[in-house]
Every structure is written in structure tokens, then in C-alpha cells.
C-alpha positions, 0 to 999 in steps of 0.5 A: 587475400582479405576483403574489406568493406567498401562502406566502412573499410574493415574486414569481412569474415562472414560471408558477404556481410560486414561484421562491423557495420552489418553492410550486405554484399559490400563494395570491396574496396579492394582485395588487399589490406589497404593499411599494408604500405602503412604498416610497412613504413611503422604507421598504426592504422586508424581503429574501425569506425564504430557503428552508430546507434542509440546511447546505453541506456545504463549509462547514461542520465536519461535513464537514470532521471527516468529512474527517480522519476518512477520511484517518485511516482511510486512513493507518491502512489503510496502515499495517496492509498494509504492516505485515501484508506483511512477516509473511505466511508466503510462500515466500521465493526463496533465490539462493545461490551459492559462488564459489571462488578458484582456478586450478583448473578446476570440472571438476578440482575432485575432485582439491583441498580443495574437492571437497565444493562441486560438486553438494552439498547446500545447507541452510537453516535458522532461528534455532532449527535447523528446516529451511526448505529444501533444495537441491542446488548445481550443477557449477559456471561457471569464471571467470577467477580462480574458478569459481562453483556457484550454486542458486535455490530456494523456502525457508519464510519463518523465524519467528525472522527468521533465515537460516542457509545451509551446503553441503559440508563440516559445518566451512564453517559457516553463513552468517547472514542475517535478514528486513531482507535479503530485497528483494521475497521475494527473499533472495541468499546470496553466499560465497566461498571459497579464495585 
């Protein structure tokens, strides 16, 4: 003979708990199967009550709106790093370097038209004049055809995103550069001259 729940009028299997509904010591609603005259005239018995509780998750749209709304919220987050990146007031690293043509040697270099680049002072300025940093080239490394006078410094980051580099003589002029040339808060300033 099998015991039924009160509460959900199903089986209990397990000791005196419904394994259906989770009832504890349940109310027998009788000791026999209340369907067994049902059964006996061909009628099907109603399945049990389901238990009641929160909808899955997985299935459903809340989840799923839940979902977009993070992955929105994650594209947007990127979005504003990698914008506000490019607009931080970090120092940016000037590689500047002048590399003159000639046959002359870097040592010799007092005695021709570009005795103003060893040792000279290197400027950079912004798009409005404001001085951004200032630096001094070195004595120069001779090449085979050239010798090269080169300076690594820390200059302000602009906020015109202009670049404008000089060094030695006021007519060399300046070199233009802008914020889409610097790579990784690096910005390389190569001139040449001579020959």
C-alpha cells in the first residue's frame, strides 16, 4: 500500500517527505492510490501538480534583455578607455634626430654651413607657440656618407595636437608633426639635411 501526499496528492517515496512538492510529514490523503477506481474504469489520471517557483532563467526574455544590456555596457565601456586614452595629459617621449649628408666628419663640423647642429638646443613647441619641451642634440655619430646628432626627451603632450620641432639655426625652420604620429606615447622627429 503507498502513501500519497495530503497537500499535492502524489506518492511519497522518501521517508516522510513528498518528493514532489518537498511537504514534510504530509497529511496521507489515504493509504490507498486515490486514482485505483479511475484507473479501473480506463480513465488516465491527471499528472501531478508541478512545483511552483522562479521561471529559468535560460529561457526566458528577461535573461536574454539582461544579456544585451551587459554586453551594451561593455562596448560602451570600451568605447570611453580607448577614447579617454588618446587624451590623457601623459608625458609623451620625443625621439629627435638630424642626420646631415656630407663627407665631413662630426668632429670637423665647426669649420662648415652646419656648425650650428652639434650640441644645439632642440625646441618644441604647440600649434599656438607654448613651449612644450626643450632638449640639447648630442656631438653627433658619423656614418658612412653623414653623420647623425640625435636627443630622446619627455615633452608635454600638446592641446592643439600639433608638434612643431627646431634646433640650430632660427631659418632650419620647424618640422610639423600631430597627435596620429605618436605610437605608444612615443613621437620620432627624423630630419635631414645637406648633400
Amino acid at each position: 500500500m503507498a502513501i500519497y501526499c495530503g497537500k499535492c496528492r502524489t506518492r511519497i517515496v522518501v521517508g516522510d517527505r513528498c518528493t514532489t512538492c518537498g511537504h514534510v510529514n504530509p497529511e496521507p490523503a489515504s493509504m490507498s492510490d486515490p486514482f485505483e477506481a479511475k484507473a479501473s474504469a480506463n480513465v488516465i489520471p491527471p499528472p501531478p501538480v508541478p512545483p511552483s517557483g522562479p521561471p529559468a532563467a535560460a529561457g526566458s526574455k528577461t535573461g536574454l534583455y539582461i544579456g544585451l544590456g551587459l554586453l551594451v555596457a561593455a562596448i560602451v565601456g570600451i568605447v570611453v578607455f580607448v577614447g579617454s586614452r588618446g587624451s590623457d595629459d601623459s608625458p609623451i617621449i620625443l625621439e629627435y634626430s638630424v642626420e646631415v649628408f656630407t663627407s665631413d666628419y662630426c668632429d670637423d663640423f665647426y669649420m662648415t654651413g652646419y656648425s650650428d647642429v652639434p650640441y644645439s638646443e632642440v625646441v618644441v613647441v604647440d600649434g599656438e607657440g607654448d613651449v612644450l619641451g626643450t632638449s640639447t642634440l648630442d656631438g653627433g655619430v658619423d656614418t658612412d656618407n653623414s653623420c647623425v646628432f640625435s636627443t630622446t626627451f619627455e615633452i608635454e603632450r600638446s592641446s592643439t595636437g600639433v608638434y612643431r620641432v627646431t634646433s640650430g639655426k632660427s631659418t632650419r625652420g620647424f618640422v610639423n608633426y600631430r597627435d596620429s604620429d605618436i605610437r605608444n606615447g612615443r613621437l620620432v622627429a627624423d630630419v635631414s639635411l645637406g648633400e
